[in-house]
N, C-alpha and C positions, 0 to 999 in steps of 0.2 A: 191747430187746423188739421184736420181730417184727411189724411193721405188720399189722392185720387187712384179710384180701382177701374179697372178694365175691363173687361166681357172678351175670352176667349174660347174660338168654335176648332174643334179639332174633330174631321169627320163630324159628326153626330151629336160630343158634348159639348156640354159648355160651359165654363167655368172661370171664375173670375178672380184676378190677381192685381194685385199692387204696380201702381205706375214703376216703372224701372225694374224689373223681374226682369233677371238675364230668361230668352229662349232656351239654356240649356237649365236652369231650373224647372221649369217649368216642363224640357224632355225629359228629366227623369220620372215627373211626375205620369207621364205618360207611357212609358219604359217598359210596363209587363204587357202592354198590348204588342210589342213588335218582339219577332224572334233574333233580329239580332240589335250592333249598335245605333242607335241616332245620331248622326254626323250635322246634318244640315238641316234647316227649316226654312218653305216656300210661303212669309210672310204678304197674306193680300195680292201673291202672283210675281211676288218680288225673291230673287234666291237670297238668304244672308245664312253668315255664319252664327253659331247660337250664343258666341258670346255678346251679340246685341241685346237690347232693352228694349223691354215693351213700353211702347210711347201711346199708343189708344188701343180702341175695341179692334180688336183683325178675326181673321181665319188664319190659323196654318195646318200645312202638310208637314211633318216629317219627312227626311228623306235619311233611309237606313243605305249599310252597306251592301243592301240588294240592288239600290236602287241605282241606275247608269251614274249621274252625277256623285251621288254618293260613294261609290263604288272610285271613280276618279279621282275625289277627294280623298279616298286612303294611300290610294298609292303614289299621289303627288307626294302627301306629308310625309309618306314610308319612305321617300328620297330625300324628305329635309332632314329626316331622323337619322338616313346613312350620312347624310353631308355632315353632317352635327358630330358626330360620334367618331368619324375620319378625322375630322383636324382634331377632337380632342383627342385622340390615342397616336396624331404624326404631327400635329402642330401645324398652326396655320400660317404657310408663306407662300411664295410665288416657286417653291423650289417639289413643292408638292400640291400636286392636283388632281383633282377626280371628276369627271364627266360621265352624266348621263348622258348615254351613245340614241340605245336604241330599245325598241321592245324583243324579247325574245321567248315565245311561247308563254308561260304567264309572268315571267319578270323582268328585269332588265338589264341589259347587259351595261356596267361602267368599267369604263376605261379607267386606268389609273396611271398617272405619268410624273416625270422630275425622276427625286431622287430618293425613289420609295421602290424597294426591291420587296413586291407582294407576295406571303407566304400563307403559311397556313396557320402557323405562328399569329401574324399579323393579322390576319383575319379571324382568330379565335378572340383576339384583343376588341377590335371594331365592334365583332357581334354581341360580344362583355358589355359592352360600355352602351350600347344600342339597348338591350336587355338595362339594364340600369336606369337609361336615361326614363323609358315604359313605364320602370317600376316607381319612380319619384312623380311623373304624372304632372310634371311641367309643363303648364301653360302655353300653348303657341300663342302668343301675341300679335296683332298686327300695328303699326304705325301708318302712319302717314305724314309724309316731310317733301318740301321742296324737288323738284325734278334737278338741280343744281349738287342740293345738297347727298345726293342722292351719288349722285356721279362719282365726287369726292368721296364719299363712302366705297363707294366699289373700286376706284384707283388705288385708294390705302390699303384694302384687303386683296390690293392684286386681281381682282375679276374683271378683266379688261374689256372680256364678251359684253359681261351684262354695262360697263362702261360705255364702249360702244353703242348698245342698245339704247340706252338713256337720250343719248345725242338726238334723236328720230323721233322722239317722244313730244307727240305735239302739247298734251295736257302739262300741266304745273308741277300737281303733286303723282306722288310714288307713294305705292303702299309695299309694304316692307314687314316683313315674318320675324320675329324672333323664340328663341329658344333659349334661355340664359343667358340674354346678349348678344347670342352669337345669330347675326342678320345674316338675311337672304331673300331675292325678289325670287317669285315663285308666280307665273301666271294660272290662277285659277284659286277656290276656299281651297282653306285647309281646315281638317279635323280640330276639336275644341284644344286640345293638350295629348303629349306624347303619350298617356297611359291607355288612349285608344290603340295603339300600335301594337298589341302584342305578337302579332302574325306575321313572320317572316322569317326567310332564312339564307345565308349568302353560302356563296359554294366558290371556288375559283376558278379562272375559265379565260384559256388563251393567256393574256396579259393584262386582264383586268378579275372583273367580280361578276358573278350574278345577283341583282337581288331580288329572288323567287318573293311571290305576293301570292295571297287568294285569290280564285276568282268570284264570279258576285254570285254565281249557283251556291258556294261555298262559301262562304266570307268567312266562317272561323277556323278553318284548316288549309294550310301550306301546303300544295302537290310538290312530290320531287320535280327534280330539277330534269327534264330530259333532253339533254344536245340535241339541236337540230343543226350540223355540221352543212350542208348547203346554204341552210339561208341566213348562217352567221356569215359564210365568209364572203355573200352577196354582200349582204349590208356594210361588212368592213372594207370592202370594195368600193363600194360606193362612199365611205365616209374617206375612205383616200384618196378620193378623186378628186370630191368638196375640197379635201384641203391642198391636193396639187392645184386646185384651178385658184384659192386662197378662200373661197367662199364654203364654210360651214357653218357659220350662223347667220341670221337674220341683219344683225348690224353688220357684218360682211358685205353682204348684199348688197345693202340699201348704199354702202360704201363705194363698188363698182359704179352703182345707178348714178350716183353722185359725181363721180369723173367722166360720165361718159362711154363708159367700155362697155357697157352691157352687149351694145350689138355684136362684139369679137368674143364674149363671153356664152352668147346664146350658141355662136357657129361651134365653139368649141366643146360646149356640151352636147350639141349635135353630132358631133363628128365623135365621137366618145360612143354613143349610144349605137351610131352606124356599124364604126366598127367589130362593138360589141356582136351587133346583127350577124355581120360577115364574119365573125369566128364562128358564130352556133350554127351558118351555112356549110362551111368550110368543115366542120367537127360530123356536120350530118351526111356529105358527101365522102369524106375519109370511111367512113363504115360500112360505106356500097351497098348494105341491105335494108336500108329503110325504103317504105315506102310511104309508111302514115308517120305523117307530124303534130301529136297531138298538141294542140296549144291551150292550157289551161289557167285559171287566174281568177280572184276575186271582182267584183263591181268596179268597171271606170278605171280599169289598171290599162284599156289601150288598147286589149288583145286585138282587135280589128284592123287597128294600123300599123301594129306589130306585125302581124300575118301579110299582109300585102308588102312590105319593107322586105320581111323573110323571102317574100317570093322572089322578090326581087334580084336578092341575093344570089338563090337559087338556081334561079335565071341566068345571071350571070357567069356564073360556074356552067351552066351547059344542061340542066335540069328543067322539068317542064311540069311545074307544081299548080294544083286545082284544089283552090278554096273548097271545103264545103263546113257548113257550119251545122253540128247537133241540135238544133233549134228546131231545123227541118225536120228533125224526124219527133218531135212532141207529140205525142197520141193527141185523138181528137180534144176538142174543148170538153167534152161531157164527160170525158172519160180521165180528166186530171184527177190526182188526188186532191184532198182538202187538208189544210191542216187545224190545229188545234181551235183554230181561232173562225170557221167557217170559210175562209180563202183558198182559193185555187193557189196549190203551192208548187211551181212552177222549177223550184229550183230541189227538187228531189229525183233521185233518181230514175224510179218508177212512172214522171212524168214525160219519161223517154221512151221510146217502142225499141226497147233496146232487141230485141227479135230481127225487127224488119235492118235498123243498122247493123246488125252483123251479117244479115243474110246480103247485104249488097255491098260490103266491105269484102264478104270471101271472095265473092263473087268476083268482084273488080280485080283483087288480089292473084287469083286463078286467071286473069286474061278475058275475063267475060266480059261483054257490055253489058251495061247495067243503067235506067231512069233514073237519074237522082228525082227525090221529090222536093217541095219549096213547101214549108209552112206557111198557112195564111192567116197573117193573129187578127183580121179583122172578123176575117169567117169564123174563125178557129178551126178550121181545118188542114190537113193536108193536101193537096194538089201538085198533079201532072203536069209542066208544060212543056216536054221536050229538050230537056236536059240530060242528054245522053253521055256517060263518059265509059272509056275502056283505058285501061294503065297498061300502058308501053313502056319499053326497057328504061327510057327516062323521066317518065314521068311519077311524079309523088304526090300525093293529097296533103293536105295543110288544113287538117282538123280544128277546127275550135270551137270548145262548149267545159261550160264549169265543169265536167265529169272527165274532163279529158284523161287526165293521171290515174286516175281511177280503172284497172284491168276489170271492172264488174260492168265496166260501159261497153268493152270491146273484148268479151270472154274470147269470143272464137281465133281473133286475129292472134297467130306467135311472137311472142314477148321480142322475137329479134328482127319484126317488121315496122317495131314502131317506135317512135323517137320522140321522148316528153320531154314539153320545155315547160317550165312555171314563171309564168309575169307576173308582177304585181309592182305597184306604184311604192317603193319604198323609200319614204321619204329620207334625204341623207343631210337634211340640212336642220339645224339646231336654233330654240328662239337664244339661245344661250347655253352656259357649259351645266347647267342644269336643268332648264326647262327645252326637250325635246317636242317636239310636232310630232302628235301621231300620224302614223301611214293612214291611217283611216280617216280623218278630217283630210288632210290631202284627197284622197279616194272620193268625201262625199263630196267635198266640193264641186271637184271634175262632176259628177254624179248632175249635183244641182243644175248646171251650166249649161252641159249637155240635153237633160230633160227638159230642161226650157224652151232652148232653142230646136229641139228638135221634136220635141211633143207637145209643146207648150204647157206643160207640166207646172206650176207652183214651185218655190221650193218648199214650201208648206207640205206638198202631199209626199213630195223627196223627203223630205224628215219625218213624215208617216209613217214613212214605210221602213224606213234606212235600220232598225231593228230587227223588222223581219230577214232582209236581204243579212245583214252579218249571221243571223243566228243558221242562213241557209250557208253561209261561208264557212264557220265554224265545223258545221255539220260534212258539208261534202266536199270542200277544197280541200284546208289546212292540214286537215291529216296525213291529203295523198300528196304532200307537197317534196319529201324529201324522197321522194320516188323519181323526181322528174331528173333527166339526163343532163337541164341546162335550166339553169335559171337567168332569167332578163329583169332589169329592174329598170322601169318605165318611167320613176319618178326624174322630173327636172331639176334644176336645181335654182331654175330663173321662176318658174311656172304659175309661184303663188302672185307674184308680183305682176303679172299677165290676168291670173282669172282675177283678180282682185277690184277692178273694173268692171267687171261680169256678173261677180256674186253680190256686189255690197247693195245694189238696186232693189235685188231677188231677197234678201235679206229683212232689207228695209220696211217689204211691202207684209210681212206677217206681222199680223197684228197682234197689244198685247195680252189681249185675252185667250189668243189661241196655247194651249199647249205647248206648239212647239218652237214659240217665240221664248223661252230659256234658252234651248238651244242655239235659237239666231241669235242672239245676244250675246253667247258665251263667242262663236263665231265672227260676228261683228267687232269685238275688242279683239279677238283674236288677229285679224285684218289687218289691227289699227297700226302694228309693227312694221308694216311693209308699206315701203313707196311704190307706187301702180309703174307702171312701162307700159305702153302700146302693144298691142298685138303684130302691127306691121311687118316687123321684125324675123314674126317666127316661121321658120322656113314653111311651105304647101305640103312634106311629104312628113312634117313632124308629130307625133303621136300626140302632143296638145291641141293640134288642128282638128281632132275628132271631138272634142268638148266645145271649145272657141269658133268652127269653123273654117272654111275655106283652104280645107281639106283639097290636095288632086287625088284622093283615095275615094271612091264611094263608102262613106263609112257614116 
């Protein structure tokens, strides 16, 4: 009998293979058209990994390490390749452990804990046997087994998180990675086998590791490693708080929600974040010469309700601070720049009249009254109405606009008139001791939530855009970040479990022809980990109130 053949369309050809062709035969055969690896393929609109079989006629995409998902897929497997490579050079028990923490500029920072004293020694060994494991080109694997049996497997191996985690798990089966045997659950594809990995490099750092990755401009060269000593010791901050309050992973969480405590759990994260506030009040008043408070921060990090809370603060101390936001001073609509792509790009510098805000920054600075003006984004224009402000011996302005940190937004104003703080939503809570939450899914979420409710926005056209908006983050925040005098970290530690009623609707409603129904999807399982909470709960003056609503902040 006659093998059955299939008809497949890639782009433009097309070409025809044998029933059961793994997708990554069939990527090699297509391999001199892209410049770099093929990771993943988007079968008929469906994502799988290429060690599937062609079962009929399809369309696929490729997806290389340029591509966002593709690009995620390496540096997921680039941490099962460090997890892999750790127990086999310290052995695997409950007396040695290693945590993916957090992200840090392009790598990641892991913890390392028990009774493993980390050298350089030892880390010459790790990256040995990482390099090895590459060159032999072993198979990732996946399975799929029982949700029970699964559990049992991670109590034997000691991984208590991802045990936990399992409990919450409404589905049956578990799908489960291996590499020689040696398993681990991993949310999201992984790469075909380790000899895609060549690209990485660890460095040691604090009292764990880094493990530096490409990024997807670059996918086949490693950047050094550069410290960014503020916003390490934010996030380690906040991941000591997760675990004084007891909740740093997701089955943590879901653990609280289950007894009941979340509402004494919410005040206390609150009262965390407060006081946070009232120290960077406290810090800005001790220095007596500030007058501008610039507040600067990526998408959906808060800054709005951040800045009214600071005022507060402020206030309180005996200080007499006036909002005014960068936004206002946007050159006309006509006169935006464009970027690459024909769009008004809104989040560059030059979309600032940075002229007119210095001239009524000195202005104010010197004792002068001065019109503030109000952008109008229906008109696009600027407009007059009567917004007159002069600075007295107590009063301070509380600046905020993505350029804030940036001295090229406020050339004129003296370096020791002004006082940078950098927010941003950093997430400190873990799905497990190896799969991390990025701060950026956090970020769009809030993002999605928001725009709905307040512009009635799609999350469709929020994941539109949600590209654009990081590459403008990349571009103008992250650099000017370890300039800032105080960092705030805005992320919750209840909050997914809150929006998670809000977005799974928003979610739901893109359909799956669109584009950016992969992303909802990826999203939507992402979700599936958290028990929801009511919003009721969460206090009117809390920075989730500016997503969620019912805000006492006009925000």
């Amino acid at each position: 009998m006659k093998d059955q053949r299939y008809q497949v369309m890639v782009g433009d050809q097309v070409r025809e293979y044998e029933e059961g062709t793994t997708f990554l035969s069939i990527a090699k055969d297509f391999r001199e058209h892209y410049d770099c690896a093929i990771v993943l393929v988007i079968v008929d609109q469906k994502l799988q990994e290429l060690h599937k079989r062609l079962r009929n006629d399809c369309m696929l995409k490729f997806l290389t390490l340029r591509d966002n998902i593709g690009h995620k897929a390496y540096r997921r497997s680039a941490c099962f390749l460090l997890i892999k490579a750790f127990y086999d050079v310290l052995g695997h028990d409950e007396r040695k452990k290693i945590k993916v923490e957090f992200s840090l500029g392009k790598g990641y920072y892991c913890s390392v804990r028990g009774e493993v004293c980390l050298n350089e020694k030892i880390l010459g060994k790790i990256k040995k046997r990482m390099q090895e494991l590459v060159e032999m080109d072993i198979p990732i694997l996946k399975a799929s087994c029982h949700k029970d049996e699964a559990i049992e497997k991670f109590h034997r191996y000691g991984m208590s998180d991802k045990e936990k985690l399992f409990r919450y798990r409404r589905g049956s089966e578990v799908n489960l990675y291996s590499i020689n045997n040696f398993e681990d659950y991993f949310y999201g594809y992984m790469v075909p086998s380790t000899g895609y990995l060549p690209y990485f490099d660890l460095y040691l750092y604090d009292k764990g590791l880094i493990l530096q990755l490409p990024s997807r401009q670059e996918p086949t060269a490693v950047p050094p490693f550069h410290p960014s000593a503020q916003l390490f010791a934010t996030m380690k901050e906040s991941g000591q708080w997760g675990e004084s309050l007891g909740i740093d992973t997701v089955g943590a969480l879901n653990d609280v929600i289950c007894k009941g405590e979340i509402k004494d759990m919410i005040l206390v994260q609150e009262a965390l974040q407060e006081s946070k506030i009232a120290s960077i009040a406290a810090d800005i008043i001790r220095q007596g010469n500030k007058k501008f408070v610039m507040v600067a921060g990526p998408s959906s990090s808060g800054k709005t309700t951040f800045s009214h809370r600071l005022s507060i603060q402020l206030r309180a101390q005996g200080m007499q601070p006036h909002p005014i936001a960068v936004d206002d001073y946007f050159v006309d609509r006509e006169q935006t720049p464009k970027d690459e792509y024909g769009n008004y790009n809104f989040e560059c510098l030059e979309a600032i009249d940075r002229e007119k805000f210095n001239e009524d920054m000195t202005a104010l600075l010197k004792g002068e009254e001065v019109e503030l003006p109000f952008f109008n984004f229906k008109t696009g224009k600027r407009e007059y109405n009567g917004n007159v402000k002069t600075l007295g011996k107590d009063d301070i302005l509380i600046i905020e606009g993505i350029h804030g940190l940036n001295d090229a937004l406020s050339y004129s104003l003296p370096r020791e008139s002004k006082y940078k703080i950098y927010i941003s939503a950093l997430t400190q809570l873990n799905v497990d001791e190896h799969n991390r939450i990025p701060t950026t899914d956090g970020r769009l979420i809030r993002r999605m939530v928001r725009d709905y409710r307040t512009r009635g926005a799609s999350a469709k056209r929020t994941l539109s855009m949600w590209e654009s908006v990081r590459r403008g983050e990349e571009e103008n925040i992250f650099p000017f970040q370890e300039e800032a005098d105080a960092m705030f970290n805005s992320a919750l530690v209840y909050e997914l479990a809150v929006l998670k009623q809000f977005i799974e609707p928003l979610l739901f409603g893109i359909p799956k022809e669109d584009p950016e129904f992969l992303e909802a999807k990826r999203l939507l399982k992402f979700m599936e980990y958290f028990l929801g909470i009511s919003s009721e709960d969460v206090p009117h003056n809390s920075i989730l109130r500016e997503f969620v609503g019912g805000s006492c902040f006009q925000v």
